[in-house]
C-alpha positions as CSV (number, residue, x, y, z in Angstrom):
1,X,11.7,17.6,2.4
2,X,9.4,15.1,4.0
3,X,7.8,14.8,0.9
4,X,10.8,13.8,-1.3
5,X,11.6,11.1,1.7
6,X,8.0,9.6,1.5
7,X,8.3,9.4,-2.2
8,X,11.8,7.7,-2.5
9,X,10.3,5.6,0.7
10,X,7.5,4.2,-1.8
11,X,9.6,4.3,-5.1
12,X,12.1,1.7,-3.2
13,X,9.2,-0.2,-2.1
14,X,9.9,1.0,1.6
15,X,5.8,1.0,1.9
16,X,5.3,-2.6,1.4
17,X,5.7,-4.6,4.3
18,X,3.2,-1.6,5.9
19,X,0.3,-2.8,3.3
20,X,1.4,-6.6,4.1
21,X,0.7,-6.4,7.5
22,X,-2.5,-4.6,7.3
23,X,-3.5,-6.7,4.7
24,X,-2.6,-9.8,6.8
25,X,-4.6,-8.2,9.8
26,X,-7.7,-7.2,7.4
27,X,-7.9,-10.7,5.7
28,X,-6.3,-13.0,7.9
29,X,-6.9,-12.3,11.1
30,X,-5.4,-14.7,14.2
31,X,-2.5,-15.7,11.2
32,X,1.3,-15.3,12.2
33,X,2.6,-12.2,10.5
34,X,6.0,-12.7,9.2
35,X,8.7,-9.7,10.3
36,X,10.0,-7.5,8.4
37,X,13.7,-9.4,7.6
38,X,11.6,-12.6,6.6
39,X,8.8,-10.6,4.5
40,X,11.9,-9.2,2.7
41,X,13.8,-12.5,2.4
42,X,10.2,-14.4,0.8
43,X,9.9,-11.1,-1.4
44,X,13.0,-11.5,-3.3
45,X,13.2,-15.6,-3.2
46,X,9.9,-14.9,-5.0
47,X,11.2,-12.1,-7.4
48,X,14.2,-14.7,-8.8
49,X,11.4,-17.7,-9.1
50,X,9.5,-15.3,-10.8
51,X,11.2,-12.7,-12.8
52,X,7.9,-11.9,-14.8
53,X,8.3,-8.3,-16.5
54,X,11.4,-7.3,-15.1
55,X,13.8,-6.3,-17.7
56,X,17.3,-8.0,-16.2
């Protein structure tokens, strides 16, 4: 059952801000890390400036 939760985690992109902030830490060390409401917020402002391949 774990299993099924960790995949419909990653599937929803529940796995993203995780990767964010250890890519922040990795690359940009001593930089602000944004939380996770405003990671979110920037995500999807992004998304409707950007639709790129996304079919709707």
């Amino acid at each position: 059952m774990r299993t099924v939760g960790w995949y419909l985690d990653s599937v929803v992109g529940g796995q993203d801000y995780q990767r964010y902030v250890a890519h922040m830490r990795r690359v940009h060390p001593g930089e602000p890390i944004a939380d996770k409401g405003t990671y979110w917020r920037e995500r999807y402002a992004d998304a409707e400036r950007n639709p790129g391949a996304r079919c709707c």
